[in-house]
Residue frames as a rotation matrix with the C-alpha (Angstrom) as fourth column:
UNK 1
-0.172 -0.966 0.195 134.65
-0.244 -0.150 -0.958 0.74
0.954 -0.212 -0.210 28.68
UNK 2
0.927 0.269 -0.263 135.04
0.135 0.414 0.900 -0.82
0.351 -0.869 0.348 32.10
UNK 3
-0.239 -0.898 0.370 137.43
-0.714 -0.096 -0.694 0.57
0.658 -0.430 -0.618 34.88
UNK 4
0.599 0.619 -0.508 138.47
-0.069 0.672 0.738 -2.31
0.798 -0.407 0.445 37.39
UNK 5
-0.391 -0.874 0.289 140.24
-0.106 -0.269 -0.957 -0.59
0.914 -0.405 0.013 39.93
UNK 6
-0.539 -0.081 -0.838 139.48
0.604 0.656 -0.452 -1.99
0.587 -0.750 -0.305 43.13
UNK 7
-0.546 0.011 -0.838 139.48
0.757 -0.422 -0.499 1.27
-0.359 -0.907 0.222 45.25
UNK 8
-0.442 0.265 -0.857 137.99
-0.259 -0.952 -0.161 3.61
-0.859 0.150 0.490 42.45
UNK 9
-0.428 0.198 0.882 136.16
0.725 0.658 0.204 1.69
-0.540 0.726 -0.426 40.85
UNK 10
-0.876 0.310 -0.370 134.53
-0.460 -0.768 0.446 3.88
-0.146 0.561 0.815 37.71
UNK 11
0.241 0.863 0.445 131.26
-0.201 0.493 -0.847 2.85
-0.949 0.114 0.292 36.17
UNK 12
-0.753 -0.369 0.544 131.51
0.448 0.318 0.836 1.43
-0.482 0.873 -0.074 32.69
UNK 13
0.105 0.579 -0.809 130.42
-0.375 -0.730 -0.571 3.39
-0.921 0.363 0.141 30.03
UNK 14
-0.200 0.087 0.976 129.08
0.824 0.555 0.119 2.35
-0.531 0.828 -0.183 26.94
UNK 15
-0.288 -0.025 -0.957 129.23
0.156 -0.988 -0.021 5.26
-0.945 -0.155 0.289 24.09
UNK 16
0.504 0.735 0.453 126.89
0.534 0.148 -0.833 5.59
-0.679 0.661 -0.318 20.84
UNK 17
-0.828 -0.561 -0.011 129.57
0.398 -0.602 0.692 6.94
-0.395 0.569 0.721 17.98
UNK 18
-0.336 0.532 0.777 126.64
0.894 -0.080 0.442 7.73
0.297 0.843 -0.449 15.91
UNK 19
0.301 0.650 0.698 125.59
0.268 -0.760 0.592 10.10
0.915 0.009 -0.404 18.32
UNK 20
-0.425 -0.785 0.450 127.77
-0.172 -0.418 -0.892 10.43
0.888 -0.457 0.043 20.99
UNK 21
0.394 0.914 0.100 125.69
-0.449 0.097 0.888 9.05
0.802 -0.395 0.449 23.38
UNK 22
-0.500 -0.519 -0.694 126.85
-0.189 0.847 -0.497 7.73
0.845 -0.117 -0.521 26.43
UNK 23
0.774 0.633 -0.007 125.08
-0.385 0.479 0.789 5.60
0.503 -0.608 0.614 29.06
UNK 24
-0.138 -0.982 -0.128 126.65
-0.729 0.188 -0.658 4.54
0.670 0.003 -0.742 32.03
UNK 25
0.211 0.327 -0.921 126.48
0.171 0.915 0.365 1.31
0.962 -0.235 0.137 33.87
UNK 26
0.936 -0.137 0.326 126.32
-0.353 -0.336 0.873 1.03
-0.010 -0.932 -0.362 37.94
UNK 27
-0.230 -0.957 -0.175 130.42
-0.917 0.274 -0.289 0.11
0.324 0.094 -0.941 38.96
UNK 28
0.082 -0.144 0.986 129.60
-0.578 0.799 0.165 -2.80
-0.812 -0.583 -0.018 40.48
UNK 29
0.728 0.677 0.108 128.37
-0.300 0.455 -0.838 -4.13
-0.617 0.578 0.534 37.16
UNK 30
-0.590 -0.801 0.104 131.08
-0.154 0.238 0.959 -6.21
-0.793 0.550 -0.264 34.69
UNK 31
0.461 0.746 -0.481 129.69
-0.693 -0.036 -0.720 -6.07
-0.555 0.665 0.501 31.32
UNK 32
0.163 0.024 0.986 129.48
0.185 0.981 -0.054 -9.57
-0.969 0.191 0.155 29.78
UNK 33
-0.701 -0.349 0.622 128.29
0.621 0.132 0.773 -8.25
-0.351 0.928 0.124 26.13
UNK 34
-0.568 0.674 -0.472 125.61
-0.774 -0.632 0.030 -6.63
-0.279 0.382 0.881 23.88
UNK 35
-0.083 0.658 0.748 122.63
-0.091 0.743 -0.663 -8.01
-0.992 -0.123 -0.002 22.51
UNK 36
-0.089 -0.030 0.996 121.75
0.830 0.551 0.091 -9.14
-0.551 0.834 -0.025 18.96
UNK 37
0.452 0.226 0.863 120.55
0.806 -0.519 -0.286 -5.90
0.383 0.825 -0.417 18.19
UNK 38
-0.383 -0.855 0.349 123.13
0.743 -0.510 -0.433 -3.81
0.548 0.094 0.831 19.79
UNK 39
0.041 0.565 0.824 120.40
-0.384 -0.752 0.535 -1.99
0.922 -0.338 0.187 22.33
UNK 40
0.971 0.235 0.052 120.58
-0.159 0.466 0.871 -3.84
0.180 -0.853 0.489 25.32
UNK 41
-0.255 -0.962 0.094 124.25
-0.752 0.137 -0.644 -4.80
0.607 -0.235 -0.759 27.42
UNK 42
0.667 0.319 -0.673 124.51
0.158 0.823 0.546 -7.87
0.728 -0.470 0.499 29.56
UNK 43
-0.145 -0.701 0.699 126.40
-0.735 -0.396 -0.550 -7.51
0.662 -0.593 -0.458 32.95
UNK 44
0.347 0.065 -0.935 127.16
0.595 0.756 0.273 -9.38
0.725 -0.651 0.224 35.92
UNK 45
0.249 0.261 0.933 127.01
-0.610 -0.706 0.360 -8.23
0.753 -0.658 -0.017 39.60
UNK 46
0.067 -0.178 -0.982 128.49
0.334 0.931 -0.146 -10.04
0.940 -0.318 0.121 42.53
UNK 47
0.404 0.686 0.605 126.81
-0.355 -0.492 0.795 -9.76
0.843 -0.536 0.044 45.21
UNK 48
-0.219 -0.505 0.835 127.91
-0.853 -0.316 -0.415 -9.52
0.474 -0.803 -0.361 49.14
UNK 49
0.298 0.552 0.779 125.93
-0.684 0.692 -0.229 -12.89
-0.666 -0.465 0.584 49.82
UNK 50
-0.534 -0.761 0.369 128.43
-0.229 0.550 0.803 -15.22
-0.814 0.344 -0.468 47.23
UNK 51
0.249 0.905 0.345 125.65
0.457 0.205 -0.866 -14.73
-0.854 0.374 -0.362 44.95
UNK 52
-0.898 -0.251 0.361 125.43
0.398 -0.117 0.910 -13.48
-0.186 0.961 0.206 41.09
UNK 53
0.419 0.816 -0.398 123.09
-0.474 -0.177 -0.862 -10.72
-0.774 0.550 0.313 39.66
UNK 54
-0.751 -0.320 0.577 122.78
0.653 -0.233 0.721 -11.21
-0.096 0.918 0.384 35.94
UNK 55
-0.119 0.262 -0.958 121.73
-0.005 -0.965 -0.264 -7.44
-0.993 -0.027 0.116 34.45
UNK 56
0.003 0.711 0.703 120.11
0.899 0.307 -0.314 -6.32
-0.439 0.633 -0.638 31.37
UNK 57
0.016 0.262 -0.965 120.40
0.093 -0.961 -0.260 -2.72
-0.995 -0.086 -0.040 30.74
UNK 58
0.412 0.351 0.841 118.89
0.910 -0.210 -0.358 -1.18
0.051 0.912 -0.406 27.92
UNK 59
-0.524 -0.834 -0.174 120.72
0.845 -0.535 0.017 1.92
-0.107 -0.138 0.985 26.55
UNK 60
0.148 0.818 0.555 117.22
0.396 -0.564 0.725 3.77
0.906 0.113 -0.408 26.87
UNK 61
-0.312 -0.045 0.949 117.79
-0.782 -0.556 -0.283 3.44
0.540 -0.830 0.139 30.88
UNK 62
0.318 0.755 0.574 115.98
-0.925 0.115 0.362 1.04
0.208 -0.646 0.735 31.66
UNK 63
-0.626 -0.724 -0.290 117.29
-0.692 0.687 -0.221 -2.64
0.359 0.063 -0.931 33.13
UNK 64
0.709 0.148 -0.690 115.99
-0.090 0.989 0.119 -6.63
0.700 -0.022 0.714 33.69
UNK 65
-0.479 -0.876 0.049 118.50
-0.695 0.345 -0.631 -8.20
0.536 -0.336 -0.774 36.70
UNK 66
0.753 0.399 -0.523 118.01
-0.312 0.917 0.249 -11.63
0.579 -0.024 0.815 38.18
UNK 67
-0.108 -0.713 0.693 119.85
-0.835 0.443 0.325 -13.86
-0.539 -0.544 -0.643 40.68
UNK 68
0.073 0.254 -0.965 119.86
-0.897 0.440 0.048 -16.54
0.437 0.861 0.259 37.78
UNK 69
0.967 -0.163 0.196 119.96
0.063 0.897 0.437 -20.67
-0.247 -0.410 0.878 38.99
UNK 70
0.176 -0.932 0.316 123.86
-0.383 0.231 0.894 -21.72
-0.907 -0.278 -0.316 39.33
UNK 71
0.092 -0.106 0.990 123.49
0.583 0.812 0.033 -23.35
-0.807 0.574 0.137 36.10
UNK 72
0.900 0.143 0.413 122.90
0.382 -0.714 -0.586 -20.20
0.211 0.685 -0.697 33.92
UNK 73
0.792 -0.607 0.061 126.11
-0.508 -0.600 0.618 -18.45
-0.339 -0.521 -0.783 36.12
UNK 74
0.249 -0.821 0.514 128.07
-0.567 0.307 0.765 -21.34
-0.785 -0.482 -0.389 35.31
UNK 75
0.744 0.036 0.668 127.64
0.560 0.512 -0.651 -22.12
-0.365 0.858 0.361 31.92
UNK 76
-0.039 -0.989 -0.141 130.28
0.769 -0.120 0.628 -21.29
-0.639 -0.084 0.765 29.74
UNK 77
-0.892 -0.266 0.366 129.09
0.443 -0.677 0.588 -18.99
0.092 0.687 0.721 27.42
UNK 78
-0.008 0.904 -0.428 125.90
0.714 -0.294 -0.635 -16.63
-0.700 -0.310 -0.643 27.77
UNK 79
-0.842 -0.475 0.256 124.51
0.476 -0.431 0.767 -14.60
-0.254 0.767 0.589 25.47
UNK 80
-0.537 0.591 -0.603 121.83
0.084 -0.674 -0.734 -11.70
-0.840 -0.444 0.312 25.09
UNK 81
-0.004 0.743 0.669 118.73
0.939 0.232 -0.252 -11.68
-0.343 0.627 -0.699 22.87
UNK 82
-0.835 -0.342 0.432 117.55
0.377 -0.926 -0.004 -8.64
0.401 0.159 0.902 21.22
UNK 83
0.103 0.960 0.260 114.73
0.257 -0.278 0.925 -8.66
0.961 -0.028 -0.275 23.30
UNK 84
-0.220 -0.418 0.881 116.54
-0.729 -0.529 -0.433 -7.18
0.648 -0.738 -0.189 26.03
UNK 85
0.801 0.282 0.529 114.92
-0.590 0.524 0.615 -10.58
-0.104 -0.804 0.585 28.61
UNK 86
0.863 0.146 0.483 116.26
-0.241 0.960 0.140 -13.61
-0.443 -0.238 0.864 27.05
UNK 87
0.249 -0.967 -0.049 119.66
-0.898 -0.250 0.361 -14.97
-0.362 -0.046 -0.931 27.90
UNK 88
0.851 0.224 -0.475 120.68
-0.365 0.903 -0.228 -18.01
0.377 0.367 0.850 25.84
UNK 89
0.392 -0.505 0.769 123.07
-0.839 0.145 0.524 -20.20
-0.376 -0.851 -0.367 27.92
UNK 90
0.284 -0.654 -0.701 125.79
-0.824 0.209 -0.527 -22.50
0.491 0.727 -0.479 26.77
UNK 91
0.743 0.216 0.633 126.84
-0.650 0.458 0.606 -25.50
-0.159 -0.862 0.481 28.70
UNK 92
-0.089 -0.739 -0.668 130.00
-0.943 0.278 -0.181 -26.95
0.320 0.614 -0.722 27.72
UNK 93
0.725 0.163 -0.670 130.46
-0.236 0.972 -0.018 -30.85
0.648 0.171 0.743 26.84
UNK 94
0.386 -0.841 0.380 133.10
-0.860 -0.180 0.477 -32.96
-0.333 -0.511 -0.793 27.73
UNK 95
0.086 -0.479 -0.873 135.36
-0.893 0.352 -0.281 -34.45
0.442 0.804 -0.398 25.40
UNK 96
-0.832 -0.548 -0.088 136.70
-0.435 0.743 -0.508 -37.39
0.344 -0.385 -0.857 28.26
UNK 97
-0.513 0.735 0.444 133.08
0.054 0.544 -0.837 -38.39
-0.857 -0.405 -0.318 28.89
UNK 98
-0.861 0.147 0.487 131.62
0.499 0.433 0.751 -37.81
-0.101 0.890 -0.446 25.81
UNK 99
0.198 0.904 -0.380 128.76
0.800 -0.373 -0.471 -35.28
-0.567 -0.211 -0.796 26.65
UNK 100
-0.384 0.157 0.910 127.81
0.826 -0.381 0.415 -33.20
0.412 0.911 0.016 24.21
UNK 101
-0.969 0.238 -0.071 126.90
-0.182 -0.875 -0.449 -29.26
-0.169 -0.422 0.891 24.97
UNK 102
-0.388 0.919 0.070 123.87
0.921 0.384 0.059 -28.34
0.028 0.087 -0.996 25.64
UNK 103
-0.615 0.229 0.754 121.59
0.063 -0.940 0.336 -24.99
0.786 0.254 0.564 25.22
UNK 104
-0.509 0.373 -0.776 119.49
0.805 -0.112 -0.582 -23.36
-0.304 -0.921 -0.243 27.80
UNK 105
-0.605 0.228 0.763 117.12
-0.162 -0.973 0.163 -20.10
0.779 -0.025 0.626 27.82
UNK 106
-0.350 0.363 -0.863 116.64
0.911 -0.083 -0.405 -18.03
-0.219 -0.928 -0.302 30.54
UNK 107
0.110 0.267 0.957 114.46
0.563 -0.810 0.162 -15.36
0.819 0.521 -0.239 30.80
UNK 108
-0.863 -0.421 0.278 115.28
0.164 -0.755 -0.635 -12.33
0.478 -0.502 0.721 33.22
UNK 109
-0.545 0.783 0.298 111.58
-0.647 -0.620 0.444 -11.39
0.533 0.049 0.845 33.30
UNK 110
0.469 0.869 -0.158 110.03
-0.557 0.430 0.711 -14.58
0.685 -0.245 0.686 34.36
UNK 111
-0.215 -0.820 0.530 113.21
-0.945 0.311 0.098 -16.27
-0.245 -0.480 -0.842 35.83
UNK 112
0.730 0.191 0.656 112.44
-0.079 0.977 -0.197 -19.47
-0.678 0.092 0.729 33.83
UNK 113
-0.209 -0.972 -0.106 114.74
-0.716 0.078 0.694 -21.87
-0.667 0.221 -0.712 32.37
UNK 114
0.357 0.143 -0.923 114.35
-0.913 0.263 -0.312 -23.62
0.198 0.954 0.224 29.29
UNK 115
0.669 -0.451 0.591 114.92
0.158 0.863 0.479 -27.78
-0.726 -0.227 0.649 29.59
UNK 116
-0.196 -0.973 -0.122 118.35
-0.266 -0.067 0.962 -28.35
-0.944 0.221 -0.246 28.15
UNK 117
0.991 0.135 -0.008 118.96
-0.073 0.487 -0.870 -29.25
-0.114 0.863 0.492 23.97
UNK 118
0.495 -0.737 0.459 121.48
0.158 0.596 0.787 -31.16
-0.854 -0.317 0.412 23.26
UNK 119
0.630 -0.094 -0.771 123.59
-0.666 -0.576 -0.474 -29.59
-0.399 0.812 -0.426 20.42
UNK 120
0.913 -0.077 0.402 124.96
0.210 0.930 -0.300 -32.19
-0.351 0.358 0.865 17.90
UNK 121
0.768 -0.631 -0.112 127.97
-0.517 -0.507 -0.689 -31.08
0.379 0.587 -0.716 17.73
UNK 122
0.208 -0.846 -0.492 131.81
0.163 0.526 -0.835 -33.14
0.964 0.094 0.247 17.66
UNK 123
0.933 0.013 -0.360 132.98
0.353 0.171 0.920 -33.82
0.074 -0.985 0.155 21.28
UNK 124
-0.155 -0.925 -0.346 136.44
0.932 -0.253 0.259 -32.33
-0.327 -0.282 0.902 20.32
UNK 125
-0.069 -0.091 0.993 134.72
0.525 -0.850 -0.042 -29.04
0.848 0.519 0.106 19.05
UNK 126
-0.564 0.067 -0.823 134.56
0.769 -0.321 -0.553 -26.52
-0.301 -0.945 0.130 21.40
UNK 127
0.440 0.675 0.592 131.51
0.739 -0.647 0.189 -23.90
0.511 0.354 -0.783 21.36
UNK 128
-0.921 0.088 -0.379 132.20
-0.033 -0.988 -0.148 -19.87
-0.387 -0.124 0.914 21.76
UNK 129
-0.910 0.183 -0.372 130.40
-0.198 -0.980 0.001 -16.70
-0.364 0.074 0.928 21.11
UNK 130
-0.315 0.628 0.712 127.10
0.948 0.251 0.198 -17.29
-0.055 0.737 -0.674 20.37
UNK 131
-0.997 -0.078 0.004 125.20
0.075 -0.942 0.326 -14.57
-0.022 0.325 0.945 18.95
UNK 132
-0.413 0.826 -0.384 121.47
-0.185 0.337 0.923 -14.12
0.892 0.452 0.014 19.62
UNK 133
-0.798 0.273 0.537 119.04
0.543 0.713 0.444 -15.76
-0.262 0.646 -0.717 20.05
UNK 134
-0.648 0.472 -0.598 116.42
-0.624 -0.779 0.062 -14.11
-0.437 0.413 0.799 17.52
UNK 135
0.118 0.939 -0.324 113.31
-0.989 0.080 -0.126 -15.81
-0.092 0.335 0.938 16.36
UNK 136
0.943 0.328 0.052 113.83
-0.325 0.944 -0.062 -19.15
-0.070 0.041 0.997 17.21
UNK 137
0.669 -0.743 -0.038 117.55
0.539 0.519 -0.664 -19.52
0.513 0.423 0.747 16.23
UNK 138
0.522 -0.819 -0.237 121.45
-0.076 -0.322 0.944 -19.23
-0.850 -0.475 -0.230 17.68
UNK 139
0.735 -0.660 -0.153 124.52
-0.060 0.162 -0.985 -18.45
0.675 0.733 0.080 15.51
UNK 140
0.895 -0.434 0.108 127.17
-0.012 0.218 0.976 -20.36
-0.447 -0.874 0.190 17.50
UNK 141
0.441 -0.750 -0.493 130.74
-0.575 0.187 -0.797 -20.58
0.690 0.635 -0.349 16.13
UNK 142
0.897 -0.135 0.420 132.74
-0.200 0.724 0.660 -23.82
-0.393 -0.676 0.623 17.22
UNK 143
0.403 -0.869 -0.289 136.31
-0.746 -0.128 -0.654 -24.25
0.531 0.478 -0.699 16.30
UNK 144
0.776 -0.573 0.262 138.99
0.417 0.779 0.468 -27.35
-0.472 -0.254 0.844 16.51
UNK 145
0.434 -0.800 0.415 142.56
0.553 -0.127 -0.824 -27.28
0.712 0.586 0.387 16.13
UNK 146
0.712 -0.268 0.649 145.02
-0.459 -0.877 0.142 -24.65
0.531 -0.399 -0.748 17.89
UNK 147
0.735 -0.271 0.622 147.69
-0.477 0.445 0.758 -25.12
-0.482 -0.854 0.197 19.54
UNK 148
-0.389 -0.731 -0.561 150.31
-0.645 -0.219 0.732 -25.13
-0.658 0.647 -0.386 16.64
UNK 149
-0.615 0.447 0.650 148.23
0.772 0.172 0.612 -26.91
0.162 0.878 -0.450 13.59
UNK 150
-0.649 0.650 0.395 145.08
-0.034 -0.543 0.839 -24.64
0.760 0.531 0.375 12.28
UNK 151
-0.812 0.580 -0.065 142.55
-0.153 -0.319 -0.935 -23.37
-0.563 -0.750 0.348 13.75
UNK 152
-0.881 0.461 0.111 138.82
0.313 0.389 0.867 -24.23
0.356 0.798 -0.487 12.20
UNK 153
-0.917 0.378 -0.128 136.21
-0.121 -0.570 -0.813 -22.43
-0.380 -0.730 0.568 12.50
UNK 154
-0.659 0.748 0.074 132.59
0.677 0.548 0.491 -23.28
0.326 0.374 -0.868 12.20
UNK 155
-0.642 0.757 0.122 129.62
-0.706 -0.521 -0.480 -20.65
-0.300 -0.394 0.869 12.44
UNK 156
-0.743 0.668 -0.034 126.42
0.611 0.698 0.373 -22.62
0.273 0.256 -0.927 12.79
UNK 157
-0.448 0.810 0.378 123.08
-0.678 -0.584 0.447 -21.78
0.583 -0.056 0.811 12.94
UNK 158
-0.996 -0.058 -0.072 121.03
0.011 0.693 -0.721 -23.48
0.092 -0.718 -0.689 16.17
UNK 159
-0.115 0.893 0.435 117.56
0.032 -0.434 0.900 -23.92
0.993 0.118 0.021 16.61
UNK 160
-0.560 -0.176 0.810 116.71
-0.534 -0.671 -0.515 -23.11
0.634 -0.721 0.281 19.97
UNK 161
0.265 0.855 0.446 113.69
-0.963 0.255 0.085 -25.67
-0.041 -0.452 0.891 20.28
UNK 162
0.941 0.244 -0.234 115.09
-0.279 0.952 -0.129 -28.68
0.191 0.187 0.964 18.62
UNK 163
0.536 -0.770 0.347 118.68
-0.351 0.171 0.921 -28.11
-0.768 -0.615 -0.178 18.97
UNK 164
0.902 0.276 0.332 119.09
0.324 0.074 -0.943 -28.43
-0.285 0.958 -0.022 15.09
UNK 165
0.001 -0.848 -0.531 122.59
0.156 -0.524 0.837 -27.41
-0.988 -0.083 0.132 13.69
UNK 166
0.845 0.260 0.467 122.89
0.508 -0.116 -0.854 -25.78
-0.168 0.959 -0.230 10.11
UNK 167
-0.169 -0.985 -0.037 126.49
0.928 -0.171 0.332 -24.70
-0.333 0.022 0.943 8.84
UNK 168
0.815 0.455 -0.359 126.41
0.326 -0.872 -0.367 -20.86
-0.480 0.182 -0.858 8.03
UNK 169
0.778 -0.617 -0.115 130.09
-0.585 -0.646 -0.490 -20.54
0.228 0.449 -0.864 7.35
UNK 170
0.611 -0.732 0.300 133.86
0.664 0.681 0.309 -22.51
-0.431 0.011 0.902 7.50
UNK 171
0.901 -0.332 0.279 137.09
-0.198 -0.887 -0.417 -20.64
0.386 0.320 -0.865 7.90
UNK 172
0.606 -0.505 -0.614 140.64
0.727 0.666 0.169 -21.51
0.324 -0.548 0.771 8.86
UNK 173
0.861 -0.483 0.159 143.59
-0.482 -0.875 -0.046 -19.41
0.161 -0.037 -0.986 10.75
UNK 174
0.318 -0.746 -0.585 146.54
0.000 0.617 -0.787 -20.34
0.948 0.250 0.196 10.14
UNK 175
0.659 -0.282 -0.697 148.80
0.629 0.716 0.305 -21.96
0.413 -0.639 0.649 13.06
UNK 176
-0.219 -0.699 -0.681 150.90
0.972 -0.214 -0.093 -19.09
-0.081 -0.682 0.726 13.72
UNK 177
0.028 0.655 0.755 148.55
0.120 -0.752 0.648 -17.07
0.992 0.073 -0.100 15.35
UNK 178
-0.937 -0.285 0.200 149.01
-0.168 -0.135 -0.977 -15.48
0.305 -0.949 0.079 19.08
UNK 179
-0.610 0.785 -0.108 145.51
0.328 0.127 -0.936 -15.27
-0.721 -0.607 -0.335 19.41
UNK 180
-0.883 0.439 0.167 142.83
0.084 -0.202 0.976 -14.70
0.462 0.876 0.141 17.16
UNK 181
-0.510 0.847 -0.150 139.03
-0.089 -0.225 -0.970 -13.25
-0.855 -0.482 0.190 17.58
UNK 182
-0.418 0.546 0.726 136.01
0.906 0.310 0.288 -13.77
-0.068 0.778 -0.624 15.29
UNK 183
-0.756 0.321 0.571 133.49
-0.074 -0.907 0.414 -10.66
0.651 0.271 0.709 14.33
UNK 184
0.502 0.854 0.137 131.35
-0.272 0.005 0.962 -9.83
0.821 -0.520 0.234 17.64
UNK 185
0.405 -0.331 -0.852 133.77
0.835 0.514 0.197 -10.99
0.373 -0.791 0.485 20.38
């Protein structure tokens, strides 16, 4: 839960049904997401110097935070390992030039950045949510359509080194939908 009241701000609290845990994040912190294995949160921090933490926090206590390169901050999608370091980093294409996304990992711990892979994917798909990365692989989901015809969705599997794409799954929603989420968003 995140309060984003200006003057009072709250901290965001993250709360363990199973056990009622609850862990709370500093307020500054906007939480981004969880990690593959549901221990770790990702957050962002914006900082007094036009700058960007990115945050780590394990729901043990302990946290990873980084002023990441501009390139990690500004990708479009980011997304927490379950090894609580390593943030895999979307880059979106562009359809009117033809550039294909591209992947990235960064790691929190060392502050290194993986050289881009180019992900073979359609210049009118657009990539979301990825999920991951875990031993070598992303599960991205990429979807065409919307905008009053269907919606297609595509879950792929990504390798991380080669930039490989394996289908995992292929779903449609139907056109008269306000909005629609997948599982994990």
């Amino acid at each position: 839960m995140e309060h984003n009241d200006e003057a009072a701000r709250e901290p965001g609290k993250i709360v363990t049904v199973a056990t009622g845990k609850i862990v709370k994040l500093p307020a500054a912190d906007d939480l981004e997401g969880f990690s593959g294995d549901g221990d770790e949160a990702l957050a962002t921090r914006h900082n007094n110097d036009n700058t960007t933490t990115l945050v780590a926090h394990g729901l043990d206590g302990h946290s990873v935070a980084k002023v990441p390169p501009q390139v990690v901050m500004n990708a479009s999608t980011r997304a927490l390992s379950a090894d609580g370091h390593t943030v895999a980093v979307l880059i979106g294409g562009n359809a009117d030039t033809r550039v294909p996304p591209k992947l990235r990992l960064y790691d929190l711990t060392t502050d290194r950045l993986s050289a881009a892979v180019t992900l073979p994917l359609s210049r009118t798909r657009r990539s979301t949510s990825p999920t991951g990365p875990a031993r070598g692989s992303l599960t991205v989901k990429a979807h065409t359509g919307g905008d009053e015809k269907p919606t297609v969705v595509r879950v792929l599997t990504v390798d991380t080194t080669t930039g490989a794409v394996k289908p995992a799954d292929t779903f449609t929603v139907t056109a008269r939908n306000y909005t629609w989420l997948t599982a994990g968003e």
